[in-house]
N, C-alpha and C positions, 0 to 999 in steps of 0.2 A: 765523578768517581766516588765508591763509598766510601767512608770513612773508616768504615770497618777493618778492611783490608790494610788500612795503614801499618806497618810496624815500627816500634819505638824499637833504634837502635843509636849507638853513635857514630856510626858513619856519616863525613863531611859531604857537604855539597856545597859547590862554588858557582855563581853564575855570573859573569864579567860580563857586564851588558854597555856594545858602546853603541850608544843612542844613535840612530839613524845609518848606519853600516852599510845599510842595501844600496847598491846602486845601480846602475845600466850606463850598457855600451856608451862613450863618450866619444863621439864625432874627431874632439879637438885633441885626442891623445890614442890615437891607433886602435878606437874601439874598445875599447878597455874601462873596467873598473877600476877605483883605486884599491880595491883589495887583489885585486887582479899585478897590478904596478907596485903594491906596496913591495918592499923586501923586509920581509916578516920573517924570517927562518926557525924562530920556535914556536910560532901559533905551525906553520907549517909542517917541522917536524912532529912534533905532536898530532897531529891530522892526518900525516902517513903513515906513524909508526902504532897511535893504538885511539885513532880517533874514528865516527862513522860523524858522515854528511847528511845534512837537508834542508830545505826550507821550511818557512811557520808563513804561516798568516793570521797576522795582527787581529783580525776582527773578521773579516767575509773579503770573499773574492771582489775583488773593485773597489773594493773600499779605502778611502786613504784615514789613515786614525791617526788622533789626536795621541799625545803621549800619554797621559790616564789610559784611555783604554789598552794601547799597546804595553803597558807595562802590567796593569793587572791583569790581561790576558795571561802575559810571562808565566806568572805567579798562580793561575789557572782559575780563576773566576771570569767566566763570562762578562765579558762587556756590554752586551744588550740588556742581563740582568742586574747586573753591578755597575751605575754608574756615577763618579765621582767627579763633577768638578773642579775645572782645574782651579776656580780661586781657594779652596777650602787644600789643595795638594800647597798652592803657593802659601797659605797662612800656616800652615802647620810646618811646612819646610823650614819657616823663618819663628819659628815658636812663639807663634801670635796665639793670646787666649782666645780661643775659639768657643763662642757659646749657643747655647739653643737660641733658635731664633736670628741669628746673626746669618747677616748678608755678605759675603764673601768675595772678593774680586781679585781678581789679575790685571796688574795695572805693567805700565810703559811711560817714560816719559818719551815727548814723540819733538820734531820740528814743524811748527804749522807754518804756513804762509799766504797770504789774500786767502783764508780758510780752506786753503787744502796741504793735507796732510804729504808734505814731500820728504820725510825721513819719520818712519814706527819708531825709529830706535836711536833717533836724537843723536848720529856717529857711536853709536854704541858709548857716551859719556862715560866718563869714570867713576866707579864707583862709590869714591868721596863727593864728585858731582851731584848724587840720586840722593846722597847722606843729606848733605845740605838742601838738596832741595825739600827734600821730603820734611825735614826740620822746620823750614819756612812755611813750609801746607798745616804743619799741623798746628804751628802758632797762629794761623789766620782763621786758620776752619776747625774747630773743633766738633761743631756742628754743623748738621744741612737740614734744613726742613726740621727741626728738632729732634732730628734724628743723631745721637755722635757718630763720629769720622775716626778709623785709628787708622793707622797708614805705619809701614817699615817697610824701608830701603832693603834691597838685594842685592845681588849683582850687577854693574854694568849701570842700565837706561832700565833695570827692571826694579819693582816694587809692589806691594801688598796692599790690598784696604779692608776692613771689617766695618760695614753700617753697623750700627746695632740702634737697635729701637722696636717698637711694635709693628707690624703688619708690615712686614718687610717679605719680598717674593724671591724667588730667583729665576722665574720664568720672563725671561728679558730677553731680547737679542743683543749681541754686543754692542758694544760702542768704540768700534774698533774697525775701519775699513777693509784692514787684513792684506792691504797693499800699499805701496805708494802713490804719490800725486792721484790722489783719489780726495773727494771733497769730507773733510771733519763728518764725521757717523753716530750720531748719538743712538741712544739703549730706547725700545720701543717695548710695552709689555703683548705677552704671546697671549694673555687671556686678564678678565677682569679685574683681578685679582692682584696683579701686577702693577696697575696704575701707579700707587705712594712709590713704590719704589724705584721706578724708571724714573718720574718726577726727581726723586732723591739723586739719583747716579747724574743724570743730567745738569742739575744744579753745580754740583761737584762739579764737572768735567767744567763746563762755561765760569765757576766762581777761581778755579785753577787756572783756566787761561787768561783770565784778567789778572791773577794775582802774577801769571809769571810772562807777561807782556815786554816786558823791560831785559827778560834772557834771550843772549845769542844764538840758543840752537834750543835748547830742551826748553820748550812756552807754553805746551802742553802734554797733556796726559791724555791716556789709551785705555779702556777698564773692559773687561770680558772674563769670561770664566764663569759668571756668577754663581755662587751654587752655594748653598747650607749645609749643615752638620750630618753625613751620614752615615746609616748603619749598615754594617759589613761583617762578614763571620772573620774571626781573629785567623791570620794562617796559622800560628802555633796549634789553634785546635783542627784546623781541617788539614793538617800533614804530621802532627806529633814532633814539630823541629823546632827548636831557639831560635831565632834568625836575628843578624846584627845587621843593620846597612850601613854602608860608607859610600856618602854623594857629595860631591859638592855644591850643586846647587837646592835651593831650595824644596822646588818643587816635587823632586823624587826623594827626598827627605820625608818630604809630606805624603808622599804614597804610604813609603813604608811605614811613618807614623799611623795613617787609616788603618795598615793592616796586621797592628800592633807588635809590628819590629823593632826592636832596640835601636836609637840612631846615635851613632858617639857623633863625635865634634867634626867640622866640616876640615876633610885634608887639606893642606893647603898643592900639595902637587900628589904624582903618583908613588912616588918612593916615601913619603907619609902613609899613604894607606896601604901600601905592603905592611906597612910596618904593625899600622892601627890593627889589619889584618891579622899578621903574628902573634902580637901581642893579647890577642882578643881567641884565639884558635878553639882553646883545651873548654870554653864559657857556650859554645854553640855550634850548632849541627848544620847551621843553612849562614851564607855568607850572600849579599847581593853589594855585589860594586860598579857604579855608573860612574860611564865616562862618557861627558857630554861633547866632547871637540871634535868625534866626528861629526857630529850632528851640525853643529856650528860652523862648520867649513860646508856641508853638505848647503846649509842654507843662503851660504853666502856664492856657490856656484867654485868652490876655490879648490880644483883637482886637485893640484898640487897641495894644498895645507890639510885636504883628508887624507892623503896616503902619509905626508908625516903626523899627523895623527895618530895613525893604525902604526905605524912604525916606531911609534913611541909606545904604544900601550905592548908591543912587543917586545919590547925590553926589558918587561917585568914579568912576562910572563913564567921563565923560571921560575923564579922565587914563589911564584903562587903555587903553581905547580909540584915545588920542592914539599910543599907542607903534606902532600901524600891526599887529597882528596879521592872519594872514592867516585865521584861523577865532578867532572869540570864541563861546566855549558859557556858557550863562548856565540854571541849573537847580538840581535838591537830588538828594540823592542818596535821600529817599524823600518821603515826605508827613506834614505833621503839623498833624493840623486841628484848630483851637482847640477846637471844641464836642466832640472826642474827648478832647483834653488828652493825646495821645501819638501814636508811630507810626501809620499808616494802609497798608492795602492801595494805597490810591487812586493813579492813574496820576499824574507826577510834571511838571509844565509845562515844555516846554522852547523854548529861544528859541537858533537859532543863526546868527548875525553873521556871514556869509561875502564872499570879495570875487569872489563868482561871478556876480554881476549879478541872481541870483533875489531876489525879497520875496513878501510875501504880502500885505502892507500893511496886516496889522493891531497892533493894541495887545499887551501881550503881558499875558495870566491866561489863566487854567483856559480859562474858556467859546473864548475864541478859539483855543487852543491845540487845542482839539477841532477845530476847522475848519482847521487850517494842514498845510503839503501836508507835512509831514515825516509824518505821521500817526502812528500810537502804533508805536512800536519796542520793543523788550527793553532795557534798558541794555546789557547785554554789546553789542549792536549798534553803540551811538554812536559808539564808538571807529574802526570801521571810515566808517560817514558820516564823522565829522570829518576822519580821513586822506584819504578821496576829496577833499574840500573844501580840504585844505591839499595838494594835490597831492604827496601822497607815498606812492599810490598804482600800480603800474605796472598796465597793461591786461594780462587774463585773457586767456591764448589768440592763438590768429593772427586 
């Protein structure tokens, strides 16, 4: 899209993005999605009364994306040309100083056993569990290979690491099996140039599992992502909007920090970031709010806890709505269908709330969203729909 055509106006834009949303027909519940099962009645009304339908795709046809790309997609940068690492999204979500040169990871503490990995996610430990652990890592190892170690806890069994030192790569493969009861997976480098630093992550991961030998369930650590400091055009200049984000977790914190968004302080529930939301309205033009529970019930196979989910993020939907935006986009930024228990290729439903007088006047899932006149787009595309729609679009040509 060019730039040109942009118009600075203050018309709002909202986009409530609940991470992984897409689903397919479910065998164990009459076929059905849980957006299909949810009882949503104001994403709904809103969908009949002045909303049009469609799907997005994340990245390309068949392809299953990682949350980076599926969210800068959202946001309308190409993910084949833009691509950002997810440990440099998780360091900056957790506002880790990030420096040139610095080695980046997405870590996990995991369950090992006779050396295989039979829990990534350690019972999803709690969050003061990963505090303290991560306290203990970093009084032992300060350094690896005389390379420093800096490490912060997250949410949950999740956590942060920055190498820093010289000749540090991030062309590695993970160290991460990516399943369960699958055997311990260390980082391999993808070209020469790689060696110091896979040596480095390695060391880490084997001087971590010795250190945490003696713990009942989280004994080791999981590191992927890897990725460095990169450069990306700011969206304030490739759209002419302020944009605030409200996320709870880290790593889409860290997006919006790449793409130089204002991030306030992390909600602690949804009736907090209505409020953050309010409170923030009259300061900025572009609003992005992640909700990650569907995603997390999607990954853990749990029909039932994605439809209350979606039926909880329905119950704020007024209020968002009340504040009068001029386009409300309501969508995920990929798919994640229970009976797969993770990411999916599948095209992503999307519902968009315009005050242009169009409807399509249906409910809003999957099945209707095939039939609704937005028809299936790219992501990288919606960015430019939603600007026609908040008229900040100038007309092409004479």
């Amino acid at each position: 899209m060019r730039q040109d055509l942009v118009l600075n106006n203050d018309k709002k834009v909202i986009f409530l993005i609940l991470d992984g949303v897409g689903d397919i027909p479910n065998p164990d519940f009459s076929y059905v999605t849980p957006l299909q099962a949810a009882k949503k009645p104001n994403m709904d009304d809103l969908a009949t009364r002045t909303g049009i339908l469609g799907r997005i795709i994340p990245v390309d046809v068949g392809v299953t994306p990682g949350s980076g790309p599926g969210h800068l997609s959202l946001f309308g940068y190409d993910p084949f040309e833009y691509e950002i690492g997810r440990g440099v999204l998780e360091v900056l979500g957790l506002n880790m100083d990030l420096q040139d040169g610095d080695l980046a990871a997405r870590a996990n503490f995991c369950t090992i056993r006779d050396g295989v990995v039979v829990d990534r996610r350690a019972g999803r430990i709690a969050t003061e569990e990963t505090v303290r652990l991560c306290a203990k890592i970093t009084a032992a190892l300060p350094q690896v290979e005389g390379v420093e170690v800096i490490i912060r806890p997250g949410k949950s069994h999740r956590f942060a690491v920055i190498f820093r030192g010289k000749g540090l790569s991030d062309h590695l493969t993970d160290g991460d099996p990516h399943k369960d009861n699958k055997p311990v997976l260390y980082t391999t480098p993808k070209d020469s140039d790689a060696g110091f630093a896979s040596k480095v992550v390695n060391t880490f991961m084997e001087k971590v599992m010795d250190l945490l030998q003696e713990e009942k369930v989280a004994n080791g650590a999981l590191l992927r992502g890897f990725s460095t400091k990169p450069a990306i055009p700011p969206f304030a200049s490739n759209y002419g909007m302020k944009a605030l984000a409200l996320a709870t977790y880290p790593m889409y914190r860290g997006i919006a920090k790449v793409l130089g968004m204002d991030v306030k302080e992390e909600p602690k529930d949804y009736a907090e970031m209505v409020t953050m939301l309010k409170n923030n309205y009259e300061a900025y033009q572009f609003f992005f709010l992640h909700i990650k529970e569907t995603d997390l019930a999607g990954e853990d196979g749990n029909f039932v806890e994605k439809v209350k989910a979606i039926e909880s993020v329905d119950r704020i939907i007024p209020d968002i709505y009340a504040l009068n935006p001029q386009v409300l986009v309501i969508t995920g930024d990929h798919s994640t269908p229970c009976p797969l228990k993770g990411h999916s290729w599948h095209p992503v439903p999307l519902l968009l709330v315009t005050r242009t007088g169009e409807r399509d006047g249906l409910t809003f899932h999957e099945k209707n969203c095939v039939a609704g006149s937005v028809g299936t787009l790219y992501s990288k595309q919606l960015m430019s729909l939603v600007l026609a729609h908040g008229l900040k679009l100038d007309k092409y040509g004479a």
